[in-house]
C-alpha positions as CSV (number, residue, x, y, z in Angstrom):
1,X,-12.6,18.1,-0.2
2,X,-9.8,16.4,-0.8
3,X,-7.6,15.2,1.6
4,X,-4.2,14.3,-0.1
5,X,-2.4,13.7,3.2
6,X,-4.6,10.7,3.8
7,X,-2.7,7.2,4.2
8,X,-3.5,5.0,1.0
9,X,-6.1,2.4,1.8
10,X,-9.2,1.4,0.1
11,X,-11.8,3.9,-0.8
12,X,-9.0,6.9,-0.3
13,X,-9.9,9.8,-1.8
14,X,-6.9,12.1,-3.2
15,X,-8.9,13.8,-6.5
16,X,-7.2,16.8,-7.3
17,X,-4.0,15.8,-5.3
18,X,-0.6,15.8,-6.7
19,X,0.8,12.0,-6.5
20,X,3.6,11.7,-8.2
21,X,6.0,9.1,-8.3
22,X,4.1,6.7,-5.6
23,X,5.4,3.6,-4.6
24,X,2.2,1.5,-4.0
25,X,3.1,-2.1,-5.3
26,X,0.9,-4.9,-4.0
27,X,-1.6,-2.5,-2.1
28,X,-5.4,-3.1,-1.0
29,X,-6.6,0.2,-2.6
30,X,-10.2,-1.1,-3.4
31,X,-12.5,1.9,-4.9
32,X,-9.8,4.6,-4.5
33,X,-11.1,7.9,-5.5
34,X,-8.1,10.0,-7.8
35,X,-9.8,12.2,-10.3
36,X,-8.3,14.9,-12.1
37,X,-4.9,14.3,-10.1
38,X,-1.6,13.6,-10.9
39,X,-0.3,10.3,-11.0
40,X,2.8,10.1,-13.1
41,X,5.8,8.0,-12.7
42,X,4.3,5.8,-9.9
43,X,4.1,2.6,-9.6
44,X,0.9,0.1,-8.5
45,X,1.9,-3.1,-9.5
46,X,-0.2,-5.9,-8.4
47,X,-2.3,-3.6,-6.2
48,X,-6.0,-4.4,-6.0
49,X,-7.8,-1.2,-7.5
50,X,-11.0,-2.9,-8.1
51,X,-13.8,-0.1,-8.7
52,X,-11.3,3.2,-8.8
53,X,-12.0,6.1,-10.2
54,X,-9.0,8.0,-11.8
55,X,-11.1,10.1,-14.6
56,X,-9.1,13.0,-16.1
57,X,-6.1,11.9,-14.0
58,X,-2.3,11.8,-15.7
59,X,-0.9,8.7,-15.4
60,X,1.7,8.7,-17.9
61,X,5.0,6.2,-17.7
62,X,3.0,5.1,-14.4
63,X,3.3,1.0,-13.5
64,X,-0.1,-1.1,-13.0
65,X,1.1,-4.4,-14.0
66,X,-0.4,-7.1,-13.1
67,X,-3.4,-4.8,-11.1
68,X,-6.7,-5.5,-10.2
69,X,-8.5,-2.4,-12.1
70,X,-11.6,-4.4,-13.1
71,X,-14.8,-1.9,-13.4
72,X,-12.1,1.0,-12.9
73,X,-12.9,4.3,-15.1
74,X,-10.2,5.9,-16.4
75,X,-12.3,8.6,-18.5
76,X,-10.5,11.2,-20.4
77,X,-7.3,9.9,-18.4
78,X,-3.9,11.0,-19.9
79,X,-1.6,8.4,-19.6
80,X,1.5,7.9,-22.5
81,X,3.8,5.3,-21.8
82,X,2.0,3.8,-19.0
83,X,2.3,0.0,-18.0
84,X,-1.1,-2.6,-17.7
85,X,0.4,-5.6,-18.8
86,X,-1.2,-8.2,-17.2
87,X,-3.6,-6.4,-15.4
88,X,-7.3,-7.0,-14.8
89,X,-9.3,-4.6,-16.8
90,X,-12.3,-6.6,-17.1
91,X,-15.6,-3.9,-17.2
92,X,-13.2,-0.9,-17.0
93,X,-14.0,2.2,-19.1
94,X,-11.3,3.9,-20.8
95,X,-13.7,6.0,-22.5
96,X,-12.0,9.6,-24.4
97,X,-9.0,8.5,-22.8
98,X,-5.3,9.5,-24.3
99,X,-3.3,6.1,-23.7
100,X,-1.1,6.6,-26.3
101,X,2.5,4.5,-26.9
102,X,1.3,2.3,-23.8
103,X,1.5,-1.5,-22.8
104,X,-1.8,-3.5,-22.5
105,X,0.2,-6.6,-23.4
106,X,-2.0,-9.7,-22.3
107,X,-4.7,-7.7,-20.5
108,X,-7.9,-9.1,-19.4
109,X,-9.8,-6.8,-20.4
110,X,-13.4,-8.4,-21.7
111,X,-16.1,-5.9,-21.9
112,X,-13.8,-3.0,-21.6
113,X,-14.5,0.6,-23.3
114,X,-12.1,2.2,-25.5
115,X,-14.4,4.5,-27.0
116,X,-13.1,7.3,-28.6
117,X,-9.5,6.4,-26.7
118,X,-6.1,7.7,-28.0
119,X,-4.2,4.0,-28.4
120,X,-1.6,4.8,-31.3
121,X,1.5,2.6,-31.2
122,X,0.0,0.7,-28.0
123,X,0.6,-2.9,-27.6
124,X,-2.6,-5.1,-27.1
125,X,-0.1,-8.6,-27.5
126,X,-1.9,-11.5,-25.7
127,X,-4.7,-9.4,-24.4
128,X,-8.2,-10.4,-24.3
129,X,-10.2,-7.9,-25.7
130,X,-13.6,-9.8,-26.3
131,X,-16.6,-7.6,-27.1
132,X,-14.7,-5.0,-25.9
133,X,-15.9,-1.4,-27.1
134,X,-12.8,0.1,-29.8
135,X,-15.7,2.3,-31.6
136,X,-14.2,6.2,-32.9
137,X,-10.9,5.1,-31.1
138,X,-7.2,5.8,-32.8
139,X,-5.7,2.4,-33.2
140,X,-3.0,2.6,-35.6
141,X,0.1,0.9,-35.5
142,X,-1.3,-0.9,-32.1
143,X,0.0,-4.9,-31.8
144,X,-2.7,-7.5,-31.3
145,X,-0.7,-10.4,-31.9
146,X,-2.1,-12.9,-30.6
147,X,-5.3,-11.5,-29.1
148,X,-8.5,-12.2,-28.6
149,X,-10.6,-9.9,-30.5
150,X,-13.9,-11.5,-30.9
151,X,-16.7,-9.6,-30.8
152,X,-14.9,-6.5,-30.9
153,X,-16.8,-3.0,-32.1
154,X,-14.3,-1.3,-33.8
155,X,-16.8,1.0,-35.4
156,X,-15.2,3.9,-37.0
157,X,-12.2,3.8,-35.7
158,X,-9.0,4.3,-37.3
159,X,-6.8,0.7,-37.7
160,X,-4.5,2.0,-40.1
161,X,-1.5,-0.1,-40.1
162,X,-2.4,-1.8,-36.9
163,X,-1.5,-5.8,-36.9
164,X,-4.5,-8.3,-37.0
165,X,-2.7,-10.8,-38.6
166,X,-4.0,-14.4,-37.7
167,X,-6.6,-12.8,-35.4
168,X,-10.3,-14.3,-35.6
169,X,-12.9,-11.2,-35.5
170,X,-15.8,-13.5,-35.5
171,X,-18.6,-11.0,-34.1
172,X,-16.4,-7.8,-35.1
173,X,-17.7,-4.3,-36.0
174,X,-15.8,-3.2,-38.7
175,X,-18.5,-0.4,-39.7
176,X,-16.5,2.9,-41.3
177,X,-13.4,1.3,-39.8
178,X,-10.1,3.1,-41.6
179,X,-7.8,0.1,-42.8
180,X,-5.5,2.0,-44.5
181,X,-2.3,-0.5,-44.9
182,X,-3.8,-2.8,-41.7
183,X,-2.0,-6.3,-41.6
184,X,-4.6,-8.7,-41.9
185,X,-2.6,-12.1,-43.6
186,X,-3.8,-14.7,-42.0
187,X,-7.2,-13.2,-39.9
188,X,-10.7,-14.8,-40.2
189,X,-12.8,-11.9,-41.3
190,X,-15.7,-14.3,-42.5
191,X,-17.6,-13.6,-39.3
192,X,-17.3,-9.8,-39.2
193,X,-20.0,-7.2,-39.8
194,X,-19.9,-3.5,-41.3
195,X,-16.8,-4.3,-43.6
196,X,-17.1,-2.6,-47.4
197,X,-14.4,-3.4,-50.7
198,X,-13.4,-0.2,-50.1
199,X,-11.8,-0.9,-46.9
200,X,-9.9,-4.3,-48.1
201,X,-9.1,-2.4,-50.7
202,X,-6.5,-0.1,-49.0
203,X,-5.9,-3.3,-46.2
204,X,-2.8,-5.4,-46.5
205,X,-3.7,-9.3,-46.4
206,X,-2.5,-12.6,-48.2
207,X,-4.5,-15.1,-49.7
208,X,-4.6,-17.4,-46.3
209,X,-6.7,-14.0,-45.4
210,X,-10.8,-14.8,-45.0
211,X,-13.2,-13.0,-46.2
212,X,-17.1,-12.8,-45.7
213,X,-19.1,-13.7,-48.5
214,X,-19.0,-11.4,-51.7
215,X,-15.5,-9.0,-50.9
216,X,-13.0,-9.9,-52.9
217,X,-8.8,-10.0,-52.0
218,X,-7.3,-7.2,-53.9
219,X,-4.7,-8.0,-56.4
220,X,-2.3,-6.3,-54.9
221,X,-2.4,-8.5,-51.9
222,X,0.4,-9.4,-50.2
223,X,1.6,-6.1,-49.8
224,X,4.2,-4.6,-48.3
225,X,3.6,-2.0,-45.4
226,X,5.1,1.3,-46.4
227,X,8.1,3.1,-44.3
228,X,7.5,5.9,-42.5
C-alpha cells in the first residue's frame, strides 16, 4: 500500500495518493512511483524524475519544466494545460495519454511514444521528436515549428491543421495520416513514406513544398487555413 505521508525522495511511492499542488522544484525523485494519483497544480521543475511511473495520474496545469523524465511512463495520464518545456523525455511513453492544450516546447524527447495520445492545440516548438512514436494520436492544431521530426510515425493520426511548415520528415510515416488543412509550405516531404494524393489534396502547402516522387501540389495550393 501506499504510503502518501512518505517524505519525497527517489523511488517514493504515493500511487493512489492525493498530491495536489506540490512544490517539488529541483528535487532528486529518481523512479518515483505516482499511479492513478492526483497530481494537479504542482510544480517539478528541474527535478530529476528519471524512470517514474505516473500512469493514469492527473497532472493537469502541473509544472515539469526543464525535468529529467527520461524513460518515465505517463500511460493513459490526464494532463491539460500541463508544462514540459524543456524537459528530458527521451524513451518516455505517453502512450493513450490525454495531454491536451499542453507545452512540450523544445522537449527532448527522441524515441518517445505518443501513441494514441490526446495532443490537440499542444505546442511541440523546438522539440526534438526524432523517431518518435505519433501513430492513432490527435495532433491537430499542435505547433512544430521548428522541430525535429525526422523519422517520425505519424501513422493514422489525425494532423489536421497542425503546422509542419519548413519541417524535414525524412523517414516519416505518414500512412492514413488526416491532413485536412495541415500547413506544410516549405516542409521536405520527399523522404516520407505512406503519403497518398488524397491526403495533399486536402493539405495546405506552397510551391517551395517537396514532394516524393509521383504526388502532385494541388492547384489550390497556397491556401489559406479556414477560421474557426
Amino acid at each position: 500500500m501506499a504510503k502518501c505521508q512518505d517524505a519525497p525522495a527517489p523511488g517514493v511511492d504515493w500511487s493512489g495518493c492525493s498530491k495536489a499542488r506540490l512544490m517539488l522544484t529541483n528535487e532528486d525523485l529518481t523512479g518515483i512511483v505516482v499511479q492513478r494519483s492526483l497530481l494537479t497544480l504542482s510544480d517539478f521543475a528541474a527535478s530529476r524524475m528519471a524512470g517514474a511511473k505516473l500512469s493514469e495520474t492527473e497532472v493537469s496545469r502541473t509544472r515539469f519544466e526543464g525535468a529529467d523524465l527520461s524513460r518515465s511512463d505517463f500511460t493513459k495520464a490526464l494532463g491539460w494545460r500541463a508544462n514540459f518545456a524543456q524537459a528530458n523525455l527521451t524513451g518516455a511513453n505517453f502512450s493513450a495519454a490525454d495531454m491536451n492544450r499542453s507545452n512540450f516546447a523544445q522537449v527532448k524527447a527522441a524515441g518517445s511514444n505518443f501513441s494514441k495520445a490526446e495532443l490537440n492545440r499542444s505546442d511541440f516548438s523546438g522539440a526534438d521528436l526524432t523517431g518518435a512514436n505519433m501513430s492513432k494520436a490527435e495532433v491537430a492544431r499542435v505547433l512544430f515549428q521548428n522541430a525535429r521530426v525526422t523519422g517520425v510515425d505519424f501513422s493514422y493520426s489525425n494532423l489536421s491543421r497542425s503546422r509542419l511548415e519548413g519541417r524535414d520528415l525524412k523517414g516519416a510515416n505518414l500512412t492514413g495520416a488526416y491532413f485536412y488543412l495541415t500547413q506544410l509550405g516549405g516542409a521536405d516531404l520527399s523522404g516520407v513514406s505512406g503519403l497518398s494524393q488524397a491526403q495533399i489534396d486536402i493539405a495546405c502547402g506552397t510551391e517551395q513544398t517537396k514532394l516524393p516522387a509521383g504526388l502532385n501540389a494541388p492547384k489550390g495550393w497556397p491556401c489559406k487555413e479556414e477560421e474557426d
